[in-house]
ZAGU-733725 format. One record per residue (C-alpha): y negated, z negated, x; residue in three letters. Coordinates in steps of 0.05 Angstrom, whole numbers, padded with zeros to 5 digits, always signed. Layout:
<kenus>
YZXALA
...
</kenus>
This chain:
<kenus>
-00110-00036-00519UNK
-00035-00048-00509UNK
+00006+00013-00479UNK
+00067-00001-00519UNK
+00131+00043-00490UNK
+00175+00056-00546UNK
+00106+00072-00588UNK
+00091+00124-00536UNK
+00165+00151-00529UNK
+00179+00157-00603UNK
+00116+00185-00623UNK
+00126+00240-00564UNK
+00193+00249-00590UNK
+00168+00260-00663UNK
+00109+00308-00633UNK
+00157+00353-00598UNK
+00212+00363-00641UNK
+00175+00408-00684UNK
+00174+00452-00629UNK
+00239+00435-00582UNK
+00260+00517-00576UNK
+00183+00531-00549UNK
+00200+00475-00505UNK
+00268+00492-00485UNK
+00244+00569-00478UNK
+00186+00547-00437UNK
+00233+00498-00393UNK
+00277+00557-00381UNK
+00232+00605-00368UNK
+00201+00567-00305UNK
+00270+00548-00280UNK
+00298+00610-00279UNK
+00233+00633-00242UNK
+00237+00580-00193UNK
+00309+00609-00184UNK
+00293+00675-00170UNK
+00239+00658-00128UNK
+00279+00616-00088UNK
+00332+00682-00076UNK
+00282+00724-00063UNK
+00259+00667-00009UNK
+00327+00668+00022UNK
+00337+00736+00027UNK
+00264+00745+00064UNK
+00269+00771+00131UNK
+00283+00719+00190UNK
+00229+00729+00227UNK
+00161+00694+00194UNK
+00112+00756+00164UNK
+00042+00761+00134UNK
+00089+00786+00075UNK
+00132+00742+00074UNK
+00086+00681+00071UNK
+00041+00720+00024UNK
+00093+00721-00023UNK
+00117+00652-00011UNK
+00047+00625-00030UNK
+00030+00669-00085UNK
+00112+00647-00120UNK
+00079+00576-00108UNK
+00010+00581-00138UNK
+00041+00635-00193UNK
+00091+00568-00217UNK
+00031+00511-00217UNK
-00004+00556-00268UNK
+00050+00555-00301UNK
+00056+00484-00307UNK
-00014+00478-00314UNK
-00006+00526-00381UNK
+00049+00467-00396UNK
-00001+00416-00394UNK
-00044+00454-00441UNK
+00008+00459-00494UNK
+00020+00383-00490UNK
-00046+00373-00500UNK
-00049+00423-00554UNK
+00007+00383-00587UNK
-00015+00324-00583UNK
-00078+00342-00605UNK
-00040+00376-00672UNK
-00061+00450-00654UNK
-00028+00517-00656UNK
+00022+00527-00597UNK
+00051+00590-00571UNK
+00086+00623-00508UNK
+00033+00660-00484UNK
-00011+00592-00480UNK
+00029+00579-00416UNK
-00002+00629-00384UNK
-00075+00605-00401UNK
-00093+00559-00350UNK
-00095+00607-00287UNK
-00171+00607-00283UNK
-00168+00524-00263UNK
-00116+00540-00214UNK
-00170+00542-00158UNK
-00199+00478-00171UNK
-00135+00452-00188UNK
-00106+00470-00117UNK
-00175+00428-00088UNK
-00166+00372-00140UNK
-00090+00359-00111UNK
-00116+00372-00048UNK
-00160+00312-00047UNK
-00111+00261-00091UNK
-00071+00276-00033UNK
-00115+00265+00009UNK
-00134+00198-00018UNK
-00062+00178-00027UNK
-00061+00183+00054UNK
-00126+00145+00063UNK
-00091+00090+00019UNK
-00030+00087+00062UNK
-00062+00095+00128UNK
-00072+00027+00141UNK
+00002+00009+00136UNK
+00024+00061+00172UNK
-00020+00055+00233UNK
+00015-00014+00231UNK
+00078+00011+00225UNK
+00067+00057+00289UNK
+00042+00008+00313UNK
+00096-00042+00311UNK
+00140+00016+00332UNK
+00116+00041+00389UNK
+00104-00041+00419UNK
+00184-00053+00404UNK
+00218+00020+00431UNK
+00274-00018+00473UNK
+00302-00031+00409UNK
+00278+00009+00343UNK
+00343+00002+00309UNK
+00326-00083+00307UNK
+00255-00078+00286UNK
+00263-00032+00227UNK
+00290-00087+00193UNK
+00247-00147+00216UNK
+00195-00179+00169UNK
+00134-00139+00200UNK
+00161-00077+00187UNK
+00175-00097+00120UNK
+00102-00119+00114UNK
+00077-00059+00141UNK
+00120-00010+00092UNK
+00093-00052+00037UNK
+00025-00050+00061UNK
+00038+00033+00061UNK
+00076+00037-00001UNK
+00031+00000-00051UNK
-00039+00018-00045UNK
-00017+00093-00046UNK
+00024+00080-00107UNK
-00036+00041-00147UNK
-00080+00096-00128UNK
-00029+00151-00149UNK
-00024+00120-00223UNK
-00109+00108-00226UNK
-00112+00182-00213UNK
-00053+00208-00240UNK
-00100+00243-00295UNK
-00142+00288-00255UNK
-00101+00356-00278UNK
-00112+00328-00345UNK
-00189+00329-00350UNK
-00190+00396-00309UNK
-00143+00427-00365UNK
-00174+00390-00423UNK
-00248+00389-00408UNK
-00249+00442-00345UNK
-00301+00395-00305UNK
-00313+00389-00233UNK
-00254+00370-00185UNK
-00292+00308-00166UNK
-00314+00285-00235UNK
-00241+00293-00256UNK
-00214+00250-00203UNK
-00267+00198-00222UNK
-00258+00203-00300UNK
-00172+00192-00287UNK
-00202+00130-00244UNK
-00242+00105-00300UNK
-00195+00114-00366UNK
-00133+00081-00331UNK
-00179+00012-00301UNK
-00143-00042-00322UNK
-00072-00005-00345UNK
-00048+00003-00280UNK
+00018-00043-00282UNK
+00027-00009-00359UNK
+00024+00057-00331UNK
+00075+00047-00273UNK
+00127+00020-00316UNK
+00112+00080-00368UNK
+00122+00134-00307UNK
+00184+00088-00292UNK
+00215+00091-00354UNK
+00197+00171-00367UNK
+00239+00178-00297UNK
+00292+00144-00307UNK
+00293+00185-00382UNK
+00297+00242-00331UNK
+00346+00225-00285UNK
+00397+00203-00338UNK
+00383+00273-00367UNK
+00405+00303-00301UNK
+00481+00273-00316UNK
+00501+00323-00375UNK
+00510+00385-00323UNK
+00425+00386-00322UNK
+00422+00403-00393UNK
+00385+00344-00409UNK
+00323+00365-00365UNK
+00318+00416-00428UNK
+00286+00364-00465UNK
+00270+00307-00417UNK
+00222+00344-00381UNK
+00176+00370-00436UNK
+00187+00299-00469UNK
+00161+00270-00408UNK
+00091+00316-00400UNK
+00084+00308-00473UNK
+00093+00236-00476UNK
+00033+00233-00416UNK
-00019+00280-00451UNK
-00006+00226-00503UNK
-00022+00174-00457UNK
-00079+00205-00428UNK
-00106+00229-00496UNK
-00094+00160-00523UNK
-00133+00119-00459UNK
-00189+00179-00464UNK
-00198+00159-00543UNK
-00207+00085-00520UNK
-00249+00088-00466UNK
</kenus>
């Protein structure tokens, strides 16, 4: 099955117009609370409290239900079904497992990089008369690489995970493994999708942030289709 960009990007496009002032409401609505948040954060005493990191987890936890809610509507889309505002708040009964899932694709994302970075410590701590020369010597080049691409081909084989927690609610390790499965052998078409949906983002950022209105919905809407489309294939 061929992953074809502009296929995926139009056809997102064409999904979510239908509902662009849901989207733009929805887009709002989580950056203004991110906003607020971040004031009341500021304005927290300076001296660290039970309080004050209470509150500072639960504003965290509060916004990736949110975005897990977001998720749900994509898929919803996608999938041609009703969509409303109060679907984003629908997905705070995964947030647990969602919170472990991350927790371990995290992890793994370490384990994948560990190698390379032992080297790179390595390499340091055998040449400290003179850091500033090594840093850009072939070794440490090799040793960033070594680092910087097995934690990036694991990132896109698992990238689904919040995906199958949302859209079938299974296990947090079964939805790791599924994400591994349904993106074997698309990992190269994958990274250049996620490449192309960021740079769609970052242009977006020019026009004052407006942009983000749309580019960010587009983006989570154009991978449910991705993930719907590679869980239809497999």
């Amino acid at each position: 099955m061929e992953l074809s960009k502009k296929e995926i990007i139009i056809s997102s496009w064409n999904i979510m117009k239908g509902h662009l002032a849901l989207m733009a409401a929805i887009v709002l609505f989580i950056f203004t609370l991110n906003i607020l948040f971040s004031i009341v954060q500021e304005n927290l005493p300076g001296d660290t409290t039970h309080q004050s990191i209470l509150f500072i987890i639960a504003a965290y936890l509060f916004i990736m239900g949110l975005n897990l809610g977001l998720l749900r509507i994509c898929l919803n889309m996608v999938n041609n079904n009703e969509v409303d505002f109060p679907m984003l708040f629908s997905s705070f009964h995964i947030l647990i497992p969602y919170v472990f899932a991350s927790l371990l694709y995290l992890a793994a994302l370490l384990l994948a990089a560990s190698p390379g970075l032992l080297l790179l410590i390595t390499l340091v701590s055998v040449d400290l008369e003179n850091p500033s020369s090594f840093l850009g010597s072939m070794p440490s080049i090799l040793s960033i690489i070594i680092m910087i691409v097995p934690a990036m081909y694991l990132s896109v084989r698992l990238q689904f995970y919040e995906y199958f927690l949302i859209d079938e609610e299974c296990g947090v390790i079964d939805a790791i493994k599924k994400s591994a499965d349904i993106s074997k052998g698309y990992v190269l078409e994958l990274f250049i999708l996620g490449a192309v949906l960021s740079l769609i983002i970052l242009i977006s950022i020019i026009p004052m942030g407006l942009g983000l209105i749309f580019s960010i919905p587009l983006s989570a809407v154009a991978t449910s289709y991705i993930y719907l489309k590679l869980k239809n294939n497999h």
